[in-house]
N, CA, C and O atoms as CSV, one atom per row, in Angstrom:
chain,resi,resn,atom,element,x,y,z
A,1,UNK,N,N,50.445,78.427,94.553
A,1,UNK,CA,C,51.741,78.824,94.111
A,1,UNK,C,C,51.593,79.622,92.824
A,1,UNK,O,O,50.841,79.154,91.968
A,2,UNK,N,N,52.216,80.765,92.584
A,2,UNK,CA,C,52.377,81.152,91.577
A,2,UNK,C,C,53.705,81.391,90.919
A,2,UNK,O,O,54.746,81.887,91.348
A,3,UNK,N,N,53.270,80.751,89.419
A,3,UNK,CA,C,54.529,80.782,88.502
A,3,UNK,C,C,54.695,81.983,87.679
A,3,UNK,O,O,53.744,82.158,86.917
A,4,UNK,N,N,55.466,82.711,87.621
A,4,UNK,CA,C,55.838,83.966,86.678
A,4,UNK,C,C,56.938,82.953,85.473
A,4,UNK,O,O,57.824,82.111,85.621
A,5,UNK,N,N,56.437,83.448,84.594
A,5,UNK,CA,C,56.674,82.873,83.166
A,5,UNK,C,C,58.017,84.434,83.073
A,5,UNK,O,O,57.441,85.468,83.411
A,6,UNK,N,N,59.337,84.650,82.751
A,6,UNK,CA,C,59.576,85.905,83.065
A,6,UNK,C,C,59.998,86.355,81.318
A,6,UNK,O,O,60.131,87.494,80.870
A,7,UNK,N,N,60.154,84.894,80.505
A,7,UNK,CA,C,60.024,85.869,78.794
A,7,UNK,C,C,59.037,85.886,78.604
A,7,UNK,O,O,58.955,86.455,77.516
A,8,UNK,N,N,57.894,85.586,78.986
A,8,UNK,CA,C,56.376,86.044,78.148
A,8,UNK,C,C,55.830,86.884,79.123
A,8,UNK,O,O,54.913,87.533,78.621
A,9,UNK,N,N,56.052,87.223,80.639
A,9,UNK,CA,C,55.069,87.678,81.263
A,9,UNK,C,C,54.351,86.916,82.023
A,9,UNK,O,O,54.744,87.011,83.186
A,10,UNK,N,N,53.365,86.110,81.889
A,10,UNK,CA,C,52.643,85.467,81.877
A,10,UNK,C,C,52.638,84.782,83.391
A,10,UNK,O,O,53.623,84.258,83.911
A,11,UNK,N,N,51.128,84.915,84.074
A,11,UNK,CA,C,51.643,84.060,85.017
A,11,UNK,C,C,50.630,82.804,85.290
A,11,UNK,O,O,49.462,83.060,84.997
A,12,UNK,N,N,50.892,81.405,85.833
A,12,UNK,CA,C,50.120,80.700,86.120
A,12,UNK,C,C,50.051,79.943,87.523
A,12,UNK,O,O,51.055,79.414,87.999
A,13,UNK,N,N,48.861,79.920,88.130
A,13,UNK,CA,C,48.441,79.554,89.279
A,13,UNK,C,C,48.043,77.903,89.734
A,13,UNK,O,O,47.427,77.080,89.056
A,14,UNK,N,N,48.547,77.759,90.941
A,14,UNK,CA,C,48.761,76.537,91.016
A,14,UNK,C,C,48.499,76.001,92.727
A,14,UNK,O,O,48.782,76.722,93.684
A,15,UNK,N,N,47.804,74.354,92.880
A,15,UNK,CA,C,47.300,74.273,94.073
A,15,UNK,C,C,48.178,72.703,94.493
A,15,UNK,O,O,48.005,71.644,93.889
A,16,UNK,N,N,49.064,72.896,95.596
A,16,UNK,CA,C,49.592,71.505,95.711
A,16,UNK,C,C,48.624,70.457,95.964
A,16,UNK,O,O,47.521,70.819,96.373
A,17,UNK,N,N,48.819,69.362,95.812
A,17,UNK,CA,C,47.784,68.474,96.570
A,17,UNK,C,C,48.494,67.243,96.642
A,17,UNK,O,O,49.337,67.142,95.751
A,18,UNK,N,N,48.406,66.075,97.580
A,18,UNK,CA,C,49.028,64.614,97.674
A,18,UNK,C,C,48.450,63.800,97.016
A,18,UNK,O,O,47.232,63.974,97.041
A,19,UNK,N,N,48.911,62.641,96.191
A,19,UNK,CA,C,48.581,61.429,95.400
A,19,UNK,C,C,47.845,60.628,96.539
A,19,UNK,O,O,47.169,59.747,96.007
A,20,UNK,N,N,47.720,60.609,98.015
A,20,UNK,CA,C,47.045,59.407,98.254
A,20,UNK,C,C,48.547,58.590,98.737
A,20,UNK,O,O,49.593,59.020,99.221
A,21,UNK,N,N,48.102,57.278,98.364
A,21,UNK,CA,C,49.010,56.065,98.912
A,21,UNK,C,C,49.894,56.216,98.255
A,21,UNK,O,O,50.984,56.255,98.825
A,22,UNK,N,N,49.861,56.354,96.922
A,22,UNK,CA,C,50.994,56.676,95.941
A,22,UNK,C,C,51.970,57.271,96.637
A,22,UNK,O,O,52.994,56.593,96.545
A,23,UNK,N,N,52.125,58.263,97.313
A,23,UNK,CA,C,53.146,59.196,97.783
A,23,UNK,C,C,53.268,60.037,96.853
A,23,UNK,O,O,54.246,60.701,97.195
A,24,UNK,N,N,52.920,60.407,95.954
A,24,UNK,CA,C,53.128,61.176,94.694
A,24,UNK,C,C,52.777,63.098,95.012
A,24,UNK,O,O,51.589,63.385,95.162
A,25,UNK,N,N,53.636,64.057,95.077
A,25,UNK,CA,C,52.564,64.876,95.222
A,25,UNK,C,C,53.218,65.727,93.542
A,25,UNK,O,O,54.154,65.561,92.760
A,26,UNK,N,N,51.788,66.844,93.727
A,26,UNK,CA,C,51.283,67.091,92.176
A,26,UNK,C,C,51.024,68.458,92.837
A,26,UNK,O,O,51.241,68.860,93.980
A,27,UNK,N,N,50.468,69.063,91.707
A,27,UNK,CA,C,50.334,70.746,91.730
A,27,UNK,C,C,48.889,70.535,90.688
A,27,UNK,O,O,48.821,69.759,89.735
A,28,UNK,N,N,47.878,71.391,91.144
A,28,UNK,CA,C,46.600,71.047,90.427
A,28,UNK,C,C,46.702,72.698,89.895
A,28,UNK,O,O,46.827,73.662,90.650
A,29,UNK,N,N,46.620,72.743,88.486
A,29,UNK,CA,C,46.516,74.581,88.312
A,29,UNK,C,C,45.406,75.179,88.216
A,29,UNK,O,O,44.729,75.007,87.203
A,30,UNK,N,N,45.106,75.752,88.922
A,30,UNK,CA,C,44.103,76.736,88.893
A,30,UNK,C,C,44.002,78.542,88.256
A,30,UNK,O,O,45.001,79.249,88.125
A,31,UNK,N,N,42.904,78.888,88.011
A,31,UNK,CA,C,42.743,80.113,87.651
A,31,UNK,C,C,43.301,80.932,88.571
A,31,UNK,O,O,43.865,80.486,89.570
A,32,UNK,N,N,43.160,82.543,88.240
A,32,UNK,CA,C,44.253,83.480,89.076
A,32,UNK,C,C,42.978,83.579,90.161
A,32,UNK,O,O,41.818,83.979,90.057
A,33,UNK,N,N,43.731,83.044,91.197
A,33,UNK,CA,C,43.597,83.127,92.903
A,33,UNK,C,C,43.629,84.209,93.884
A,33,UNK,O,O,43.761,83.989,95.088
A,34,UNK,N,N,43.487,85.601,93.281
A,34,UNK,CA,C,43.802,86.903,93.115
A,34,UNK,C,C,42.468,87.262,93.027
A,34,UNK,O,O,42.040,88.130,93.788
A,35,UNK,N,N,41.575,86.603,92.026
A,35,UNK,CA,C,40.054,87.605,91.303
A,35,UNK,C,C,38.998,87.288,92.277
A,35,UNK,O,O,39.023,86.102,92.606
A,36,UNK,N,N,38.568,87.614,92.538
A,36,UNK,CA,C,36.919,87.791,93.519
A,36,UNK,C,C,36.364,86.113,93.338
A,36,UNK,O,O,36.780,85.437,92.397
A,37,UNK,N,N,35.666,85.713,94.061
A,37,UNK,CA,C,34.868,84.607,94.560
A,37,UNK,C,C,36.097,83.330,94.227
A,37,UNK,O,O,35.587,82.212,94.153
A,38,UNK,N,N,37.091,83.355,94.093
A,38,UNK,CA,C,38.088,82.662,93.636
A,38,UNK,C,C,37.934,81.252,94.549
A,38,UNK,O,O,38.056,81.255,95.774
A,39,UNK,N,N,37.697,80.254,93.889
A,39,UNK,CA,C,37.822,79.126,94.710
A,39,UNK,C,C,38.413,77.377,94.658
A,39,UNK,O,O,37.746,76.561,94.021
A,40,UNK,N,N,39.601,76.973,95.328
A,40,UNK,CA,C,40.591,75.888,94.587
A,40,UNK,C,C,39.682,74.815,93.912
A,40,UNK,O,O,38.532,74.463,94.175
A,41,UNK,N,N,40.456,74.459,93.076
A,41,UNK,CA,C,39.060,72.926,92.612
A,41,UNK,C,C,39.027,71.879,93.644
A,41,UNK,O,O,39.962,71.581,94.388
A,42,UNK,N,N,38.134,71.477,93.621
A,42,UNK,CA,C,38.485,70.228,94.382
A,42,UNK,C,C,38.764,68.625,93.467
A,42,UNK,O,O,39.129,68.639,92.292
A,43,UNK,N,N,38.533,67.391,94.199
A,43,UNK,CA,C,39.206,66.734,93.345
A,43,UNK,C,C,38.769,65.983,91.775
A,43,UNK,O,O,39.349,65.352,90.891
A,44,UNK,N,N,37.526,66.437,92.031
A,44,UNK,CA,C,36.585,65.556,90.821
A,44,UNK,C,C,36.283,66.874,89.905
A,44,UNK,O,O,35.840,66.716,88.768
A,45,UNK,N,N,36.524,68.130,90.410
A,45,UNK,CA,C,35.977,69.195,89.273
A,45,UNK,C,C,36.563,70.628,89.472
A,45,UNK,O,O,37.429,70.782,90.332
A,46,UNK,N,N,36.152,71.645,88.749
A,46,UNK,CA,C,36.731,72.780,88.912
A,46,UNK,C,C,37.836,73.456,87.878
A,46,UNK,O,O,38.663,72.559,87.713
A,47,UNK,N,N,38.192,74.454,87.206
A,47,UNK,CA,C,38.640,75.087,86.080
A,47,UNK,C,C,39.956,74.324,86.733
A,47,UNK,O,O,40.267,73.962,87.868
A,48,UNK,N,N,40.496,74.275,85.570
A,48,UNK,CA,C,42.407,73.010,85.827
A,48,UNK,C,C,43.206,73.716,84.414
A,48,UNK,O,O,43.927,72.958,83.764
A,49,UNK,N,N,43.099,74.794,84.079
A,49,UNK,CA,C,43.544,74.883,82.360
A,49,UNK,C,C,44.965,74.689,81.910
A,49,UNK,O,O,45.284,75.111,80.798
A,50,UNK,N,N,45.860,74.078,82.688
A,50,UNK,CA,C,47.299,73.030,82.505
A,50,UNK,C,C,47.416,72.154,82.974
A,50,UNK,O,O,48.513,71.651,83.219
A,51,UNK,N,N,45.434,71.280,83.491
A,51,UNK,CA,C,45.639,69.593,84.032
A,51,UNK,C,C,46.202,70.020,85.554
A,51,UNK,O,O,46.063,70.962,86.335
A,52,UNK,N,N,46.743,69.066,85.507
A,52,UNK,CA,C,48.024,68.495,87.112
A,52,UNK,C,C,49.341,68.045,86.353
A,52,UNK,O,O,49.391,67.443,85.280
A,53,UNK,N,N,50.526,68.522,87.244
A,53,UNK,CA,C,51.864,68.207,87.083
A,53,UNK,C,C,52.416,67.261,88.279
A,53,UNK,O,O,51.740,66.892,89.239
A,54,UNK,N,N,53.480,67.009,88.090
A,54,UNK,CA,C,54.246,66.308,89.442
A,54,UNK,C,C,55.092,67.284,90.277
A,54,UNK,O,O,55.512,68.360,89.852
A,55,UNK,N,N,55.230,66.949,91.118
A,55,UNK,CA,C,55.926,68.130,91.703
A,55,UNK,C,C,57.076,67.422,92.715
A,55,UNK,O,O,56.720,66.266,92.942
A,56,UNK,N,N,57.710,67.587,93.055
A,56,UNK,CA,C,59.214,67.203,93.569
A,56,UNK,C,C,59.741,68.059,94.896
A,56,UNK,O,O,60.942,68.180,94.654
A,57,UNK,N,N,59.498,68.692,96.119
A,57,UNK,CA,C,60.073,69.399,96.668
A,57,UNK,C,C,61.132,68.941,97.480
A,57,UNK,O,O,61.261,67.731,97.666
A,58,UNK,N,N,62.213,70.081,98.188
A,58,UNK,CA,C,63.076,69.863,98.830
A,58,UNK,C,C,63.266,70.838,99.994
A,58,UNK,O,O,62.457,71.764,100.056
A,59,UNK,N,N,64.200,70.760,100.903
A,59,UNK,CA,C,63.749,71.912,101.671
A,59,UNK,C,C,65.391,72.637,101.153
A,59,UNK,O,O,65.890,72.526,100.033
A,60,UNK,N,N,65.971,73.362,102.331
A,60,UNK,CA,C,67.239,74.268,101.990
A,60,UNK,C,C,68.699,73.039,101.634
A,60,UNK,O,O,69.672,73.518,101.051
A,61,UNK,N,N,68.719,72.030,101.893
A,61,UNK,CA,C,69.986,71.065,102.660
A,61,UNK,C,C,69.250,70.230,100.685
A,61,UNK,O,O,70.193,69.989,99.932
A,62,UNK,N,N,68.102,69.962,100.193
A,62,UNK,CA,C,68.067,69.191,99.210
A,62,UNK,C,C,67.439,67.936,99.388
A,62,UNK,O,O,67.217,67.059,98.552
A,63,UNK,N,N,66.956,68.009,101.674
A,63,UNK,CA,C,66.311,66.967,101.704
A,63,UNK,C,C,65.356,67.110,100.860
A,63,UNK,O,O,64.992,68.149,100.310
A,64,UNK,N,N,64.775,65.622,100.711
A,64,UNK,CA,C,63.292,65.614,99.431
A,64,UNK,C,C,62.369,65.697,100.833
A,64,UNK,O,O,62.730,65.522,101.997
A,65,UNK,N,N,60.943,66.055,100.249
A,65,UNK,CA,C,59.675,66.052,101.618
A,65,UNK,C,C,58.943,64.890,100.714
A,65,UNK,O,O,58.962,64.473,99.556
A,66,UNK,N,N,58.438,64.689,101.676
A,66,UNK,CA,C,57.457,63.366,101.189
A,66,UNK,C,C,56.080,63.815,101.606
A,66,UNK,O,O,55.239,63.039,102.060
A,67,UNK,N,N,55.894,65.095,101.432
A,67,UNK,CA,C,54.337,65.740,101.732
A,67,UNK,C,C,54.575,66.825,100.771
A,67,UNK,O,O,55.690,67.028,100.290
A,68,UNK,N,N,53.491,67.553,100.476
A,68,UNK,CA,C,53.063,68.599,100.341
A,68,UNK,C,C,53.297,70.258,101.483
A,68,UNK,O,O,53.459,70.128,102.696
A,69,UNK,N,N,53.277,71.252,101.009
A,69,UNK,CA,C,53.239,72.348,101.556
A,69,UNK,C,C,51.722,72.800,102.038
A,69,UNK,O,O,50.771,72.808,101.257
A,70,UNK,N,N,51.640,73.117,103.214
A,70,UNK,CA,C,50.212,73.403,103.703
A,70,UNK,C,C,50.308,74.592,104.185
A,70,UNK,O,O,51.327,75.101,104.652
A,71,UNK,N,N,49.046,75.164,104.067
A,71,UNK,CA,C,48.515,76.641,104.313
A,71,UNK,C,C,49.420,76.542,105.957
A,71,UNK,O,O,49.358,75.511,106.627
A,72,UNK,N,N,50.302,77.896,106.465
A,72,UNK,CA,C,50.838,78.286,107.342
A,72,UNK,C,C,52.242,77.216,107.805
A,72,UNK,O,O,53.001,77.292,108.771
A,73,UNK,N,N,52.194,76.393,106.848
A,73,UNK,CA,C,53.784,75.532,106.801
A,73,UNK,C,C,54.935,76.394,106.107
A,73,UNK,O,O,54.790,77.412,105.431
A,74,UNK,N,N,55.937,75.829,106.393
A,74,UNK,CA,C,56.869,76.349,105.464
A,74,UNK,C,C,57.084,76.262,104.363
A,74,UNK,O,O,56.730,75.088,104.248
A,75,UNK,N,N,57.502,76.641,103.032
A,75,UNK,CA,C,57.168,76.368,102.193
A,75,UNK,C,C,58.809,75.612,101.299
A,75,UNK,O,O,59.979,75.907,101.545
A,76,UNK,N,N,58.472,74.979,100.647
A,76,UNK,CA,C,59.619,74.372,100.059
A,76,UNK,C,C,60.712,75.223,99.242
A,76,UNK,O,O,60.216,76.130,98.574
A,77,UNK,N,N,62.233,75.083,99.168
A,77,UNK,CA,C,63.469,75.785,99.259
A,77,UNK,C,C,63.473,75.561,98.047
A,77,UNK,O,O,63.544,76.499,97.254
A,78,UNK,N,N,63.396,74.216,97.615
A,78,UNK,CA,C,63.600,74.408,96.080
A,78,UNK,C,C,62.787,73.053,95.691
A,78,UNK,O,O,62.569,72.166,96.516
A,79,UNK,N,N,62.414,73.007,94.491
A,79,UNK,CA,C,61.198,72.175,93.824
A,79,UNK,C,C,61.631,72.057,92.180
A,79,UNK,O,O,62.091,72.987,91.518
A,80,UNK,N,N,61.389,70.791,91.732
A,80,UNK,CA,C,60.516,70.254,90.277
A,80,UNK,C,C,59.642,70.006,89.809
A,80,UNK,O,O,59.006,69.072,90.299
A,81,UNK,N,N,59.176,70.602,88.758
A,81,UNK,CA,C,58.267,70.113,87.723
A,81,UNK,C,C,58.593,69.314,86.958
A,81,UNK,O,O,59.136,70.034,86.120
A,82,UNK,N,N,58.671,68.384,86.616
A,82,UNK,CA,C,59.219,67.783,85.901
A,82,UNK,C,C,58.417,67.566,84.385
A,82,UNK,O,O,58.978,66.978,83.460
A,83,UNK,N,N,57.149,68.077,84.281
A,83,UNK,CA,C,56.248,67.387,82.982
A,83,UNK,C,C,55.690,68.857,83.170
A,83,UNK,O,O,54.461,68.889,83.112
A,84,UNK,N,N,56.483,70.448,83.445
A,84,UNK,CA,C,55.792,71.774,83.402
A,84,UNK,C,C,55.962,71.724,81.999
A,84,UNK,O,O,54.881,71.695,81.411
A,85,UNK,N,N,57.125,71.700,81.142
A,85,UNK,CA,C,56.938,71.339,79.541
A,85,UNK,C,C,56.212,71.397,79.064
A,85,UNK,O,O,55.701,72.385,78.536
A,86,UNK,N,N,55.821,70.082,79.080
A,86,UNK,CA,C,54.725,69.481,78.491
A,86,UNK,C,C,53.267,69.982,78.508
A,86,UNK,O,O,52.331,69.897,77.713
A,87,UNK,N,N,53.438,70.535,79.721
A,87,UNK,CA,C,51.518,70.968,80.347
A,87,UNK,C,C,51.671,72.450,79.848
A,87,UNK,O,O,50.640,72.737,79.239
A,88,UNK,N,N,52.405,73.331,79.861
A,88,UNK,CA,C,52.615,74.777,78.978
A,88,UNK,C,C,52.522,74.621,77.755
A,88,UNK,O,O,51.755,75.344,77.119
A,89,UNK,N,N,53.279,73.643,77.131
A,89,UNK,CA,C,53.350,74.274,75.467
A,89,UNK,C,C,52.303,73.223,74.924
A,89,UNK,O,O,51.960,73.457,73.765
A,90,UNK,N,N,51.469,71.633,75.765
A,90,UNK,CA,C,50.516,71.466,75.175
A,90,UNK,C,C,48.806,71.930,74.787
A,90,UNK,O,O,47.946,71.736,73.928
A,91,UNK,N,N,49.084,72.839,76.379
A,91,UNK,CA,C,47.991,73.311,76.866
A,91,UNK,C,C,47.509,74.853,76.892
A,91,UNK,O,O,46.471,75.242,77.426
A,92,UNK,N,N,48.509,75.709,76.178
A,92,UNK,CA,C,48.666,76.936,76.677
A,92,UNK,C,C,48.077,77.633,75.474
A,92,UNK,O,O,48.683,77.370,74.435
A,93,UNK,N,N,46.971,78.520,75.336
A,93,UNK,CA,C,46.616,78.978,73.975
A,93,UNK,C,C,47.291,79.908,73.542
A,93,UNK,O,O,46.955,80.384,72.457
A,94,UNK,N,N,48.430,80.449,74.235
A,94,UNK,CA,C,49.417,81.397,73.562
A,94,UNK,C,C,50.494,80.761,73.065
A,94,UNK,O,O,50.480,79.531,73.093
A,95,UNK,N,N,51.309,81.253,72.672
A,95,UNK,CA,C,52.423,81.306,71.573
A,95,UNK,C,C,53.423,80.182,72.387
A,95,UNK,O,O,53.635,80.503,73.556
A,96,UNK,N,N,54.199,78.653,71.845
A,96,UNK,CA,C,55.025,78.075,72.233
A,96,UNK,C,C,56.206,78.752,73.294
A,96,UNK,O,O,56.835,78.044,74.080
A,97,UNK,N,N,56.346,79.835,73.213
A,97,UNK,CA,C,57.642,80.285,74.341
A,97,UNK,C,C,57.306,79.957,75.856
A,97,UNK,O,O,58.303,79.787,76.558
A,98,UNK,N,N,56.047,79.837,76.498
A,98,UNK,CA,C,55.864,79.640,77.834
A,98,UNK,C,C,56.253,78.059,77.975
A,98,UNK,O,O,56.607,77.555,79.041
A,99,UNK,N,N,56.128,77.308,76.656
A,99,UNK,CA,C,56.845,75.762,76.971
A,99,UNK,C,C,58.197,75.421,76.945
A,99,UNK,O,O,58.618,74.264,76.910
A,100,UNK,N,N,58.897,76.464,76.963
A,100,UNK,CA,C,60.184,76.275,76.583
A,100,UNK,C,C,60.574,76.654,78.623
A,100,UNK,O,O,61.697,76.500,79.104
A,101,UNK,N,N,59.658,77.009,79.229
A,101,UNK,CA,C,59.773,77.001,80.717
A,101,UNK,C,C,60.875,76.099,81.153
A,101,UNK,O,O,61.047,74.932,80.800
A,102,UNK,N,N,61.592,76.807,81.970
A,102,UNK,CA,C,62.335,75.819,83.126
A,102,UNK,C,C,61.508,75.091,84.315
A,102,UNK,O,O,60.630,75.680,84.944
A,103,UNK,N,N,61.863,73.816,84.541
A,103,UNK,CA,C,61.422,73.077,85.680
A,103,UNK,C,C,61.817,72.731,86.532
A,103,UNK,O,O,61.201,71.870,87.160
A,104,UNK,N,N,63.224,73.293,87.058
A,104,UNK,CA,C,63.546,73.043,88.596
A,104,UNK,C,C,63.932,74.542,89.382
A,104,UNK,O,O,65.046,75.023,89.175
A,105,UNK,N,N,63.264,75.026,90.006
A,105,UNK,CA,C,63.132,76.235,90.751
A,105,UNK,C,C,63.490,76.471,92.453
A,105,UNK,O,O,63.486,75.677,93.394
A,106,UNK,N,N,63.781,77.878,92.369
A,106,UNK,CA,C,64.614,77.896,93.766
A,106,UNK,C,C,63.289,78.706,94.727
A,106,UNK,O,O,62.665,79.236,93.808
A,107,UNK,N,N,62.797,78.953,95.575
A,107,UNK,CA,C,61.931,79.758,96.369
A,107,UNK,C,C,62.451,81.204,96.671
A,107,UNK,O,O,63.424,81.511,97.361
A,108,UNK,N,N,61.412,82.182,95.865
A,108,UNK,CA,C,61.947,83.295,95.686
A,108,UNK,C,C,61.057,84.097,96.612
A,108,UNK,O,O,61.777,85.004,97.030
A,109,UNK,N,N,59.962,84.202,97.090
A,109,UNK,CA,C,59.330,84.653,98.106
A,109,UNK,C,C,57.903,83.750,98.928
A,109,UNK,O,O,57.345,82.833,98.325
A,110,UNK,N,N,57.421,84.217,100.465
A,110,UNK,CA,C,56.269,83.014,100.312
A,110,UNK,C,C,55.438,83.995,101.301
A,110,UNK,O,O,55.645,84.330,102.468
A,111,UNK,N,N,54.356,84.342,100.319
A,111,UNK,CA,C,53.536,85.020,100.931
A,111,UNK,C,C,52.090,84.572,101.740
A,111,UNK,O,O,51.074,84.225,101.138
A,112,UNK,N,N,52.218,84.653,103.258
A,112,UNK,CA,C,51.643,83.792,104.249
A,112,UNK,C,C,49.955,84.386,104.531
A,112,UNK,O,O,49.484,84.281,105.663
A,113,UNK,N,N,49.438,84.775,103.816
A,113,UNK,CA,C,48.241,85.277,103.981
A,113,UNK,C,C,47.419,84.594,103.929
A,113,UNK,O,O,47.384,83.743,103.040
A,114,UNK,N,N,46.200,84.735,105.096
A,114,UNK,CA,C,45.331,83.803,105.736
A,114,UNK,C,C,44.364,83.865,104.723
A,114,UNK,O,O,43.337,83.191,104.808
């Protein structure tokens, strides 16, 4: 997933993944997914430079999903971050404005490439 930051510019990249038994699902961030040999972390290692967040999705109606979005699924209508805050303005080596981010978002495009 990618987040466009739209007062700084800025964008940051991001990999859903499920908690397990928990039911919990999370967004693991990754480097830009765009640059050559680019590859997701997996779960014990790999560049993360805003950690993991929680993530919240819904589909169009506001049902909640109790999974994750998977490569060639549909992708969720609208979603929370709820702790994006926190992981931007603690983690971010630029200037406090990318923490001042909003955390509940609507699905603005979903680009299905294999």
């Amino acid at each position: 997933m990618r987040l466009h930051v739209g007062a700084t510019g800025r964008i940051y990249w991001w990999v859903p993944w499920n908690g397990g038994t928990d039911g919990q699902q999370n967004l693991a961030s990754t480097t830009d997914v765009t640059r050559p040999g680019w590859r997701p972390p997996n779960p014990d290692d790999g560049p993360r430079p805003l950690g993991d967040v929680d993530f919240i999705s819904t589909d169009a109606g506001y049902n909640l999903w109790d999974h994750v979005p998977v490569r060639g699924g549909p992708a969720p209508a609208h979603f929370l971050i709820s702790n994006l805050r926190e992981a931007l303005w603690y983690r971010t080596p630029y200037n406090k404005r990318d923490g001042t981010a909003r955390q509940f978002f609507d699905l603005v495009s979903c680009d299905r490439r294999k």
